[in-house]
MARBA-3410 file (N, C-alpha, C, O; in Angstrom, 1 decimal):
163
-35.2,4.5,38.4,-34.4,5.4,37.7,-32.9,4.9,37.6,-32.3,5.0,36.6 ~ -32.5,4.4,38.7,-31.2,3.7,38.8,-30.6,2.7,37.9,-29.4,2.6,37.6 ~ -31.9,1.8,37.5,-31.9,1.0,36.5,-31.6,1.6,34.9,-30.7,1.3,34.1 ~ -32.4,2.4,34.7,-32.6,2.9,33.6,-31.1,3.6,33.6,-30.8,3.7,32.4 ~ -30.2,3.9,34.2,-28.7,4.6,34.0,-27.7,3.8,34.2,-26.6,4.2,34.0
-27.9,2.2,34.6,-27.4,1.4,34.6,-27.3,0.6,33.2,-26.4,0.1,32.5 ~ -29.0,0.7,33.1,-28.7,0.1,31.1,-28.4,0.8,30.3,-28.3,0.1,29.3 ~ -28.1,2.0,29.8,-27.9,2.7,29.1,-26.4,3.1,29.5,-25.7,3.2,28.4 ~ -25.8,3.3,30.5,-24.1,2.9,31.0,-23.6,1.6,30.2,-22.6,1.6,29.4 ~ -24.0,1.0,30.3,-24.3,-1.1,29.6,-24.3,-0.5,28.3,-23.1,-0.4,27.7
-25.1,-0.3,27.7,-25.3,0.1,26.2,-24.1,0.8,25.5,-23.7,0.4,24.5 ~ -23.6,1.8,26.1,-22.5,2.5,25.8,-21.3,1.7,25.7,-20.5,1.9,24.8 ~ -21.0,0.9,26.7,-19.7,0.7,26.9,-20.2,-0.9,25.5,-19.5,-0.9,24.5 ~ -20.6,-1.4,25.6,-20.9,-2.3,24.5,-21.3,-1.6,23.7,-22.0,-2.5,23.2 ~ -21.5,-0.6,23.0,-21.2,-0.2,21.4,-20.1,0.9,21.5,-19.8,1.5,20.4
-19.3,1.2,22.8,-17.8,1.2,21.9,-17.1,0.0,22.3,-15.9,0.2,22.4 ~ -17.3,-0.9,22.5,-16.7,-2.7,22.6,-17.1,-3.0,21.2,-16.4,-3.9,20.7 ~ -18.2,-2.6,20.4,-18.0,-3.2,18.9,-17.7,-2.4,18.0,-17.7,-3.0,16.9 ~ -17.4,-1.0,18.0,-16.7,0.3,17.3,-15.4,-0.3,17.6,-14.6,-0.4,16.7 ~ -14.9,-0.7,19.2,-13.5,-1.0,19.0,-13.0,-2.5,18.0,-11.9,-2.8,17.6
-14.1,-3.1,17.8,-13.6,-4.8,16.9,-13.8,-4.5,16.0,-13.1,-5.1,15.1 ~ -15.0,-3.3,15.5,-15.0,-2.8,13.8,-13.7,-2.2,13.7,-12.9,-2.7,13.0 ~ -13.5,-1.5,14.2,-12.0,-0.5,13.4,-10.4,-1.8,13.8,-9.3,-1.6,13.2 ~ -10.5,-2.6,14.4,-9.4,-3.5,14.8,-10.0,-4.4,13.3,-9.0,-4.8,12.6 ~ -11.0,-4.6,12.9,-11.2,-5.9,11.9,-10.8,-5.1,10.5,-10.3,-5.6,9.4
-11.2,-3.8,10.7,-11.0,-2.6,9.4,-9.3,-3.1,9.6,-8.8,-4.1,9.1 ~ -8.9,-2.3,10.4,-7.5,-1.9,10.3,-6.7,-3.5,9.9,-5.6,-3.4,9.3 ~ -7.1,-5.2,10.2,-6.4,-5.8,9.6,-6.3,-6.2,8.3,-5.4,-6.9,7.9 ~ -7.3,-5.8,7.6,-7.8,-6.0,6.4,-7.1,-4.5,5.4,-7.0,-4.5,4.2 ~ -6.9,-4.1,5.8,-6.4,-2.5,5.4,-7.9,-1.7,4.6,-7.6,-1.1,3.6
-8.6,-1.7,4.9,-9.5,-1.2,4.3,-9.6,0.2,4.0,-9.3,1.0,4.9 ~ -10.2,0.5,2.7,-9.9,1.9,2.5,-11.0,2.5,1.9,-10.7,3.6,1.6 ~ -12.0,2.2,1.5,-13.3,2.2,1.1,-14.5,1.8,2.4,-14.7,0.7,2.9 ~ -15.3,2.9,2.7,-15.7,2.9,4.3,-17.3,2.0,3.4,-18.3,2.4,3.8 ~ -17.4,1.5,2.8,-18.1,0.8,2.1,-19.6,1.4,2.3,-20.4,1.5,1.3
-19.9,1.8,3.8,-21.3,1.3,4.4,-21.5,2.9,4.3,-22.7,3.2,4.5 ~ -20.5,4.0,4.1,-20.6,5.0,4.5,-22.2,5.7,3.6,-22.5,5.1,2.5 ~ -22.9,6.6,4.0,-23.5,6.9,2.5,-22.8,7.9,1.6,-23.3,8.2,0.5 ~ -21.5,8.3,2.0,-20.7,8.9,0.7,-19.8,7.9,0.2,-18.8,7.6,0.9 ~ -20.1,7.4,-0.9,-19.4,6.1,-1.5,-17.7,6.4,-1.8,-16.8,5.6,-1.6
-17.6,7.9,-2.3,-16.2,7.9,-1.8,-15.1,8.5,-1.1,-14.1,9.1,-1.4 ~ -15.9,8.0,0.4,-15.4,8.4,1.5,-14.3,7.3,1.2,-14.4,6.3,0.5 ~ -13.2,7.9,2.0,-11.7,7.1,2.2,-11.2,6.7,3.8,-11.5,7.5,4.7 ~ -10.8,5.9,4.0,-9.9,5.7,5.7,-8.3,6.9,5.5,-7.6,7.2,4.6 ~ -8.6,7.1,6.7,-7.4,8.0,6.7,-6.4,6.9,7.9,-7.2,6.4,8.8
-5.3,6.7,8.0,-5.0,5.7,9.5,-4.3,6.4,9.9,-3.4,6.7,9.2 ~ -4.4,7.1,11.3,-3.7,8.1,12.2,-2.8,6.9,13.2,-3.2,5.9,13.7 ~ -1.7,7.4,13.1,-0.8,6.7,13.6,-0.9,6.8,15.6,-1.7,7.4,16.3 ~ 0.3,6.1,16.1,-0.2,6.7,17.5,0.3,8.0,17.7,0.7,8.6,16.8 ~ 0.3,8.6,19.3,0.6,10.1,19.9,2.6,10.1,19.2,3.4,9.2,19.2
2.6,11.7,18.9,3.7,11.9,18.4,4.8,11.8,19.7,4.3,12.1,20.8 ~ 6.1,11.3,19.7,7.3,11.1,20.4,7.1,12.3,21.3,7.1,13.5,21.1 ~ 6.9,11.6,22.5,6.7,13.1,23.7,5.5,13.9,23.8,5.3,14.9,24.5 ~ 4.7,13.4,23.2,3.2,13.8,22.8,2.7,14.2,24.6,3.2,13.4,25.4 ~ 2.2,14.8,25.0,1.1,14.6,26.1,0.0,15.4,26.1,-0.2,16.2,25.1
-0.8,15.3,27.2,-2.0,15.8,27.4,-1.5,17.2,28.0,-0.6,17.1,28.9 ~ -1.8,18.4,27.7,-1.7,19.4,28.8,-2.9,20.7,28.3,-2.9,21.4,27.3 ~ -3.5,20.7,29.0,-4.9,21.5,29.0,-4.9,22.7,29.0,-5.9,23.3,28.8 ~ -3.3,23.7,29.5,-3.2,25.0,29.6,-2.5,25.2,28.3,-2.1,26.4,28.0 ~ -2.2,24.0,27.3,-1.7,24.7,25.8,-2.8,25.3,25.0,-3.9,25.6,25.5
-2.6,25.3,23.9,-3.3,26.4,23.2,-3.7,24.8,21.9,-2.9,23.9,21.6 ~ -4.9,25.0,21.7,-5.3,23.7,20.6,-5.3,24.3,19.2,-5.6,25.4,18.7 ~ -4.9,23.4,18.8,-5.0,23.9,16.9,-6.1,23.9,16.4,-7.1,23.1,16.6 ~ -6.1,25.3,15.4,-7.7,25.7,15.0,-7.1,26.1,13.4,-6.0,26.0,13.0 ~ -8.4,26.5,12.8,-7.9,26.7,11.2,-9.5,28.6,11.3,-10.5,28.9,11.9
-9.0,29.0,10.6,-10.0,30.2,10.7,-9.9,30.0,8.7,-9.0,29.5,8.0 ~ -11.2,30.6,8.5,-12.7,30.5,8.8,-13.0,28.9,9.5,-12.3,28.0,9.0 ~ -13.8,28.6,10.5,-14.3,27.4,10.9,-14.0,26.4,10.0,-13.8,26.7,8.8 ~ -13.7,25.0,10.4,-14.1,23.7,9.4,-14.5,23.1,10.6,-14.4,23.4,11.8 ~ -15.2,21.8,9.7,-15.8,20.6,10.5,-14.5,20.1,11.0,-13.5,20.2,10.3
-14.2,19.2,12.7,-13.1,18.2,12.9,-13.6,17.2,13.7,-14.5,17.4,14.6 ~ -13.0,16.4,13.5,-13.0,15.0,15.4,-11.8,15.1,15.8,-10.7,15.5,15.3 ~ -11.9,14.6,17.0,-10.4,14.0,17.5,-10.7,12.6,17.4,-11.8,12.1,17.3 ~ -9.7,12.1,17.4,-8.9,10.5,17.6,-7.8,10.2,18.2,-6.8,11.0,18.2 ~ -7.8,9.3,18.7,-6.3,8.7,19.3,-5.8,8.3,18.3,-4.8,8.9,17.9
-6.1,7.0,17.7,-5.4,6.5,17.0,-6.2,5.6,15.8,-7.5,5.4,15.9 ~ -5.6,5.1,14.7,-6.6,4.3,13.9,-7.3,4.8,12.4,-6.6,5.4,11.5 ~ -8.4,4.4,12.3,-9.0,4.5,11.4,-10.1,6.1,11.4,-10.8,6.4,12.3 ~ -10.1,6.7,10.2,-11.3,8.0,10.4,-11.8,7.8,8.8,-11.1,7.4,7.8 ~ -12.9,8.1,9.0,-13.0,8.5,7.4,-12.7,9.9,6.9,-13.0,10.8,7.7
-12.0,10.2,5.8,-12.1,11.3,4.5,-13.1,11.3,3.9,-13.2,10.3,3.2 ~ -14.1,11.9,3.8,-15.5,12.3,3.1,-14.7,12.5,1.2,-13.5,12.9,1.2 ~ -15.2,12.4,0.3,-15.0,12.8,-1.0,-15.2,14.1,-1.1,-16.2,14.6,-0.4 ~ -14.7,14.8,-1.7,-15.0,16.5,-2.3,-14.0,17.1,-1.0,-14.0,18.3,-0.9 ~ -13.1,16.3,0.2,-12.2,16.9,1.0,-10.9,16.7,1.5,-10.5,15.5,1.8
-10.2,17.7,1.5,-8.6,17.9,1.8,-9.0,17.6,3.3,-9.7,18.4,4.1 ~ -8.5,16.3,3.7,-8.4,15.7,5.2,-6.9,16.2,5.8,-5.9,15.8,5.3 ~ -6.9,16.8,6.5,-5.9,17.2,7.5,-5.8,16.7,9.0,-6.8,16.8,9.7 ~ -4.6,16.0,9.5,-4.4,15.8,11.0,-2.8,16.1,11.8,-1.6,15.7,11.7 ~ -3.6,17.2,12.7,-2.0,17.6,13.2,-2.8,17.1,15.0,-4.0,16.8,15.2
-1.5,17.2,16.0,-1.6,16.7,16.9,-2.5,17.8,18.0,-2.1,19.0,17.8 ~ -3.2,17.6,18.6,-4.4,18.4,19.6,-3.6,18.1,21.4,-3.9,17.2,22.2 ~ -2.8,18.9,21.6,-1.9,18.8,23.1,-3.5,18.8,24.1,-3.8,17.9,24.8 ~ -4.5,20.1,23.9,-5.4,20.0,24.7,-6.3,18.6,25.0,-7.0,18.2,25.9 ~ -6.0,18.2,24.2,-7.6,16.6,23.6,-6.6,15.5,24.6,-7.1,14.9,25.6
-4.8,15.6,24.1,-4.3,14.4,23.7,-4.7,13.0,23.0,-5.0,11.8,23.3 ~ -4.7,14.0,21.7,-5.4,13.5,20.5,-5.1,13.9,19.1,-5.0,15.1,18.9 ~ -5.1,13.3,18.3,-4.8,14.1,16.9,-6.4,14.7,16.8,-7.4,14.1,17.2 ~ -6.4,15.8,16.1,-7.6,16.9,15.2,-7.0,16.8,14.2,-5.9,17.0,13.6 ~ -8.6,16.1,13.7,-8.6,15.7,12.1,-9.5,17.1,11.6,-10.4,17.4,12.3
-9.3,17.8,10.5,-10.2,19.0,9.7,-10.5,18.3,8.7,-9.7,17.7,8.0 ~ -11.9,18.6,8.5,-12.2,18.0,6.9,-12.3,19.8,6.1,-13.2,20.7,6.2 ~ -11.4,19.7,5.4,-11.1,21.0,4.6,-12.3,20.6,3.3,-11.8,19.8,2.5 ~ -13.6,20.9,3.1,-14.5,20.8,2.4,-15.1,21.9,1.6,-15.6,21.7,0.5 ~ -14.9,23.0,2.1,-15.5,24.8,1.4,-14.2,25.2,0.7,-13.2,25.1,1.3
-14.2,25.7,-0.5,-13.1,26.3,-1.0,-13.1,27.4,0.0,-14.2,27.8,0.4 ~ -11.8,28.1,0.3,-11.2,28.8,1.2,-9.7,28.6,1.4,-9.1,27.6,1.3 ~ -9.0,29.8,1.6,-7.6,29.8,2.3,-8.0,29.4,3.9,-9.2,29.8,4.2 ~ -7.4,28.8,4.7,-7.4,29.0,5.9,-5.8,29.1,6.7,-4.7,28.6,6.5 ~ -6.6,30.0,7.7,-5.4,30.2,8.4,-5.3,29.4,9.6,-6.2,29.2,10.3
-3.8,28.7,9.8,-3.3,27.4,11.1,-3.1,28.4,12.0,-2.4,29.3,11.7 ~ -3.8,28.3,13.2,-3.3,28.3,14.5,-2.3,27.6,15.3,-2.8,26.5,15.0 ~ -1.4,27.4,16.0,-0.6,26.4,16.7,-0.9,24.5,16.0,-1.2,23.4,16.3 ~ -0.7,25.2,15.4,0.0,23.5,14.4,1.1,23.3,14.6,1.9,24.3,14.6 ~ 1.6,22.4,14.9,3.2,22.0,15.7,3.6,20.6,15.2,2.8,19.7,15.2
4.5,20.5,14.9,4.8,18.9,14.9,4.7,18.4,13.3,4.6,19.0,12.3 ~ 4.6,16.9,13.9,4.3,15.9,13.1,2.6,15.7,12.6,2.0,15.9,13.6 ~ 1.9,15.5,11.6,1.2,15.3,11.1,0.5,14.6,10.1,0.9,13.4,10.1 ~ -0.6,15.0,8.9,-0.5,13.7,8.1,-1.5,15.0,7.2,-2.0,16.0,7.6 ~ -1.7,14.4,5.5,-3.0,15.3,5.0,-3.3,14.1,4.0,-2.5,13.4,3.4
-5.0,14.1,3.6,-5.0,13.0,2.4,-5.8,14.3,1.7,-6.7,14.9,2.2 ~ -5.4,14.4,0.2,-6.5,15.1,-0.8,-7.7,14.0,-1.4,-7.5,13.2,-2.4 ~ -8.7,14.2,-0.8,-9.9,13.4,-1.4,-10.9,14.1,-2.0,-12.1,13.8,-1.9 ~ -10.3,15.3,-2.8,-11.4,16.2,-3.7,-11.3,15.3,-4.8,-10.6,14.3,-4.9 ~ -12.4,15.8,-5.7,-12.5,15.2,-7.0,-12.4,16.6,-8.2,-12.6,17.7,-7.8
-12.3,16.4,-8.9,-11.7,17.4,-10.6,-10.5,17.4,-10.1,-10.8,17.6,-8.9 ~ -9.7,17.3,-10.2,-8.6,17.3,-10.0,-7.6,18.5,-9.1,-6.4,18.8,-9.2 ~ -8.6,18.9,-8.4,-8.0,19.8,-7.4,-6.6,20.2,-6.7,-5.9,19.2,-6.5 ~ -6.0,21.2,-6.5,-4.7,21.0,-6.4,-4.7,22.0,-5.0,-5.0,23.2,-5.2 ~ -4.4,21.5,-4.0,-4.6,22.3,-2.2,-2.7,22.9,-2.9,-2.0,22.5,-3.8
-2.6,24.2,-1.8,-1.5,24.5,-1.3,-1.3,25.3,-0.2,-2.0,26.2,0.1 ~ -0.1,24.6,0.4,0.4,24.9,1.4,1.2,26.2,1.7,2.3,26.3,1.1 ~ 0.8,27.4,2.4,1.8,28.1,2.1,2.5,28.4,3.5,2.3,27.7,4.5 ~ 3.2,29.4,3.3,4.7,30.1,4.8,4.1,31.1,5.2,3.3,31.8,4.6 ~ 4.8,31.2,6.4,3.9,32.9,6.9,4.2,33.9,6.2,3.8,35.0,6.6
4.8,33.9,5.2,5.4,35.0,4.2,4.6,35.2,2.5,4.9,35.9,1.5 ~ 3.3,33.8,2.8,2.6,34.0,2.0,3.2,32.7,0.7,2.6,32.2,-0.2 ~ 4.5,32.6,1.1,5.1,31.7,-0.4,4.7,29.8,-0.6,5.1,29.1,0.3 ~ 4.4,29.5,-1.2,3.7,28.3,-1.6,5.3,27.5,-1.0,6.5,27.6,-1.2 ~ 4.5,26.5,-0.1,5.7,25.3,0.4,5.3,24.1,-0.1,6.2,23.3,-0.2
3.8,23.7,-0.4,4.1,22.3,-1.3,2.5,22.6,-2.3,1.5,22.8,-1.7 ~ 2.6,22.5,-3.4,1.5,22.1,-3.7,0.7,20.4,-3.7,1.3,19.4,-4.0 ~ -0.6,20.4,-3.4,-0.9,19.2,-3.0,-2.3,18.6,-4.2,-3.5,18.9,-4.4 ~ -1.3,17.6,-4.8,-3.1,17.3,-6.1,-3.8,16.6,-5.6,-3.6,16.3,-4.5 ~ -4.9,16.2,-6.4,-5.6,15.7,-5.2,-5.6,13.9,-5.8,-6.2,13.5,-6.8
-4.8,13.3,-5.0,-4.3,12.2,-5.2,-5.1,10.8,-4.4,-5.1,9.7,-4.8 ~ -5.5,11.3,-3.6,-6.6,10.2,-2.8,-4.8,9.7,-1.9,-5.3,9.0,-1.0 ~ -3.8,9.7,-1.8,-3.1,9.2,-0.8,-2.6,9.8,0.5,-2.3,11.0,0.6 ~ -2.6,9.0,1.3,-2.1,9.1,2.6,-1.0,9.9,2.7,-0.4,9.5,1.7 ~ -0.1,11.1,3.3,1.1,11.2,3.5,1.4,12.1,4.6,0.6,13.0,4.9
2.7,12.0,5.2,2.8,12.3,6.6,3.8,13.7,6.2,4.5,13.9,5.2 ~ 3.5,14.7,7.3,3.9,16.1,6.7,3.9,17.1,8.4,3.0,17.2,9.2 ~ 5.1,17.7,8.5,5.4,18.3,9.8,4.9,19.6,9.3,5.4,20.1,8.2 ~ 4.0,20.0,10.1,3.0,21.1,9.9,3.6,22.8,10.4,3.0,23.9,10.2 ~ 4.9,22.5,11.1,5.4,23.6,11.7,5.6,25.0,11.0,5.2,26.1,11.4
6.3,24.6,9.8,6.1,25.9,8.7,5.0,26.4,8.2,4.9,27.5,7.7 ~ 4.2,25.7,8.4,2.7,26.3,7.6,1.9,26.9,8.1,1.5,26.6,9.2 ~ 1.5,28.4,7.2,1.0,29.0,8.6,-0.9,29.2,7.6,-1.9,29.8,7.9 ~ -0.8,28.8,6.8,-2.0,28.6,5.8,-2.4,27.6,5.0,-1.5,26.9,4.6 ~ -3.7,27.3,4.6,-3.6,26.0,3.7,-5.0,26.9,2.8,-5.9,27.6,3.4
-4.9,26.5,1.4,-5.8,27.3,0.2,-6.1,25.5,-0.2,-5.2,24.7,-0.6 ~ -7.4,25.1,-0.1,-8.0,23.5,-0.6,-8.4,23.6,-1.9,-9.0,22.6,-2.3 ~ -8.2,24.8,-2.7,-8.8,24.8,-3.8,-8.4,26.0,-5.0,-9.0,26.0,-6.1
END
C-alpha cells in the first residue's frame, strides 16, 4: 500500500512539473488561443501577480457573486475564458489567490466583498454588452464584448448584468 501512495505522490508532483512548463512555454509565446481546448473560442486571460499588500488571511470574508457562477483560483499566469463568457478576476484574501468567475448565464449578479484591484475579459459572442453598476443601481461602465484583457478596481461595484 505504501508503494501505491508513493507513485501516485510521484505522479502528481510530475504533472504539475509539466502544467508548470506548459503555462511558462504558453506565457512566452503570448498565446491566446487555448488551441487544444474543445471550446475553440476559449481565450487566455493572464492574471497578473498578488495585489500590493495582498495576503492570505482565512478569517476575511471571500468574494462571491449571487445567483452561483462557475470559478477557480489561481495565483498567477495563464486561465482560460470559455466563449459565450464575461471572465471576471478580483483578488480571493481567503485562497490568497485571485477568483476568476466565468459569468456564462444571462443574469444580474450581485458582488460580495470585491475589494481592490482586478481584471474582466468579455468573451461573449453577438455582440453582447455586460454592465457594471453602483450600489445605487446606476450603470459605472458599460462593457462590449470585445474579447480584450483589461484591468478594473472592483471596489465600487456592487453588481454586474453579463447580458
Amino acid at each position: 500500500m505504501r508503494t501505491t501512495r508513493i507513485s501516485l505522490g510521484t505522479a502528481a508532483v510530475l504533472a504539475s512539473v509539466v502544467a508548470a512548463l506548459a503555462t511558462t512555454q504558453a506565457q512566452a509565446v503570448g498565446t491566446t488561443d487555448t488551441g487544444a481546448s474543445a471550446d475553440r473560442g476559449a481565450v487566455m486571460m493572464v492574471l497578473p501577480k498578488a495585489p500590493e499588500g495582498a495576503r492570505f488571511s482565512p478569517t476575511a470574508a471571500a468574494p462571491t457573486v449571487s445567483p452561483s457562477a462557475p470559478y477557480i483560483h489561481a495565483k498567477e499566469g495563464l486561465i482560460s475564458c470559455p466563449s459565450g463568457s464575461l471572465c471576471t478576476s478580483t483578488w480571493d484574501p481567503t485562497a490568497g489567490s485571485w477568483k476568476i468567475y466565468k459569468l456564462d448565464k444571462c443574469a444580474k449578479y450581485a458582488l460580495s466583498n470585491w475589494e481592490g484591484d482586478g481584471a474582466y475579459r468579455n468573451n461573449q459572442t453577438g455582440g453582447v454588452v455586460s454592465k457594471f453598476y453602483d450600489q445605487n443601481g446606476n450603470v459605472l461602465k458599460s462593457v462590449p464584448s470585445d474579447n480584450t484583457p483589461h484591468a478594473y478596481k472592483w471596489s465600487p461595484v456592487w453588481s454586474i448584468r453579463n447580458c
